[in-house]
C-alpha positions in Angstrom: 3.7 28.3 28.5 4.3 25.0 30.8 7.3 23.4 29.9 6.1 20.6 28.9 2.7 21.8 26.4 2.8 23.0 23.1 1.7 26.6 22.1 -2.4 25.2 22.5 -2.3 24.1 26.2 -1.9 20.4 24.5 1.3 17.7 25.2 3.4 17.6 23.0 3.1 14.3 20.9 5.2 13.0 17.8 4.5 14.1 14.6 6.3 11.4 12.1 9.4 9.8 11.6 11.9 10.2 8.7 15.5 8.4 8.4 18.3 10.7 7.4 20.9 8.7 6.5 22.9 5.4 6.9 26.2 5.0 8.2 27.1 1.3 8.6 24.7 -0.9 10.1 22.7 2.6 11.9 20.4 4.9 10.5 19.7 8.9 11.7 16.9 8.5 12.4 14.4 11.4 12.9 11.1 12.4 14.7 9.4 15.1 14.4 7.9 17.0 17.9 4.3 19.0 17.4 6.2 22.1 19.6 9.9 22.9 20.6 9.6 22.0 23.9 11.8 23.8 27.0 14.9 22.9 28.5 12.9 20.9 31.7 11.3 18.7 29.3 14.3 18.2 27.3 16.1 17.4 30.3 13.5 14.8 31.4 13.2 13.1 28.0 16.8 12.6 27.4 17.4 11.4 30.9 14.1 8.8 31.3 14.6 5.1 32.2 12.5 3.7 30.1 13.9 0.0 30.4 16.4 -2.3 28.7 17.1 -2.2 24.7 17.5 -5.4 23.0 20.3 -6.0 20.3 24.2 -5.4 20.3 26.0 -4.4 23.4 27.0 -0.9 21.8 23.2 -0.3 21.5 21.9 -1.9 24.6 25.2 0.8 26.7 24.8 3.3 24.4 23.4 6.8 25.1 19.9 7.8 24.6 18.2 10.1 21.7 18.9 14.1 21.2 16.3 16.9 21.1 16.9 19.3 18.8 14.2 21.9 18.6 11.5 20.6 17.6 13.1 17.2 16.8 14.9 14.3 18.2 17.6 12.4 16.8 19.2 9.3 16.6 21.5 6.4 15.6 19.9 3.3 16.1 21.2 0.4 14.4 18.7 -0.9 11.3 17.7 -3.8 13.1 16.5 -1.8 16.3 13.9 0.6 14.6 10.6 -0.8 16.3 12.1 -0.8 19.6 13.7 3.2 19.2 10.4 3.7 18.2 8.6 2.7 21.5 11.4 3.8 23.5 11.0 7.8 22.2 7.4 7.7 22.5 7.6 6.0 26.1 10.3 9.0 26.9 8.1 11.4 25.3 4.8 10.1 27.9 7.4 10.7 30.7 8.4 14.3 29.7 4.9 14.9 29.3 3.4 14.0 32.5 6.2 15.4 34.4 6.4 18.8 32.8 2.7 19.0 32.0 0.3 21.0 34.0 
């Protein structure tokens, strides 16, 4: 299977969104993958410039989101939600056209 596909030959796309818990002013947030992908596309994801965050300073410096399995993870401050959202699917296009066939 190519790294970045899931088990049908298709990219692998997002498949919802659920928040875990809050601590403070963040939320874990997480989204659901439609495969588990490989370590390359993993790699590619998590490291993606996708552009600059708005909001505080911690959040703007801070590190990017986690893949776990067939998931990826997050603390994004309550107030940042849209913009976590279009910066994971924007890091999930780049994973996909790089690791795709």
């Amino acid at each position: 299977m190519t790294d970045g596909l899931d088990g049908t030959g298709a990219a692998i796309t997002l498949t919802g969104r659920t928040t875990a818990k809050e601590i403070g002013a963040r939320v874990e947030v997480e989204w659901g993958l439609s495969a588990t992908p490989g370590l390359e596309w993993v790699e590619v994801f998590q490291f993606a410039e996708v552009g600059g965050r708005g909001g505080p300073v911690d959040w703007r410096e801070g590190g990017g989101p986690d893949v776990v399995g067939a998931t990826v993870r997050w603390f994004v401050p309550t107030a940042e939600l849209d913009g976590a959202d279009r910066e994971v699917a924007l890091r999930l296009d780049v994973a996909n056209r790089r690791c795709g066939p």
